[in-house]
C-alpha positions in Angstrom: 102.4 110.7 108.2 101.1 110.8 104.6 98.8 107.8 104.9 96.9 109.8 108.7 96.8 113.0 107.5 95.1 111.9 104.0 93.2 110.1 105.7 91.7 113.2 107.6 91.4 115.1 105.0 89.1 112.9 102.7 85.4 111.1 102.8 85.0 107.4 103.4 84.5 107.3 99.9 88.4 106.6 98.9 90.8 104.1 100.3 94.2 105.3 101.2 97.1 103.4 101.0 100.7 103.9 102.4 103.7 102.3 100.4 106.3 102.4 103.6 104.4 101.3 106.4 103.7 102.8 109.4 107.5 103.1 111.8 109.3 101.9 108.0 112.2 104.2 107.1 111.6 105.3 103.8 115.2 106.2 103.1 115.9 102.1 103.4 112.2 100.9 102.0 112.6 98.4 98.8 110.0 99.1 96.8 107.9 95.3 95.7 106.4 93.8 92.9 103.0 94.6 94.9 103.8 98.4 95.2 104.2 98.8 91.3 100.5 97.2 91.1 99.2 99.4 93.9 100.7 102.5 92.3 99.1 101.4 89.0 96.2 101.3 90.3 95.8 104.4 92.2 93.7 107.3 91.0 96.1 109.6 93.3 100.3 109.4 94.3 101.1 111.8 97.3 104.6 111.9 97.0 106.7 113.9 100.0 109.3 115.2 97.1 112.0 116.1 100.1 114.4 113.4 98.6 112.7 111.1 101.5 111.5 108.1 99.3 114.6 107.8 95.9 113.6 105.7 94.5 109.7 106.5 93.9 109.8 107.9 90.4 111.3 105.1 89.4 108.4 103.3 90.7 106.2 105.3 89.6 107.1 105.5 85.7 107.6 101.6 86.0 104.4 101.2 87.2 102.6 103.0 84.1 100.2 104.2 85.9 97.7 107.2 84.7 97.3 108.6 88.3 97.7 112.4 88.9 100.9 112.9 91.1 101.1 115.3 93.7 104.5 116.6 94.9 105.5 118.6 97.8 108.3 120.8 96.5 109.7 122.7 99.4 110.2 126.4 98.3 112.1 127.4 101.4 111.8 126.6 105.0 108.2 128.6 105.4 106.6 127.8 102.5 105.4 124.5 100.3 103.7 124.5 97.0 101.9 121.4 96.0 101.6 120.9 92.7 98.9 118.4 90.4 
């Protein structure tokens, strides 16, 4: 849901790139070698921050990578704040 409504938002210029793919459960999702590298890589991590994906921080630190984060805290059940 990330990866599509990125995508729509954005200009051809950028690439975007889901970690769980499309129908994957990202409750169960095991994060790979290949994910750490992508993440590194990435100039921007969308993260969905409801408690969807565990074990991305830890992916994300591991990775090292200098990319600005951007979490959806959920505030209550009418509003979200994104934060950079």
């Amino acid at each position: 849901m990330f990866e599509d409504m990125t995508e729509n938002l954005i200009t051809d210029e950028f690439t975007v790139q889901s970690i769980v793919p499309v129908g994957g459960d990202p409750h169960k999702y095991k994060a790979k070698p290949s994910d750490a590298r992508n993440v590194q890589q990435a100039d921007l991590v969308l993260v969905n921050g409801l408690t969807f994906e565990g074990w991305i921080t830890e992916l994300i630190e591991n990775s090292g990578t200098k990319a600005k984060i951007v979490t959806n805290h959920r505030r209550n059940r009418c509003h979200r704040k994104f934060t950079i």
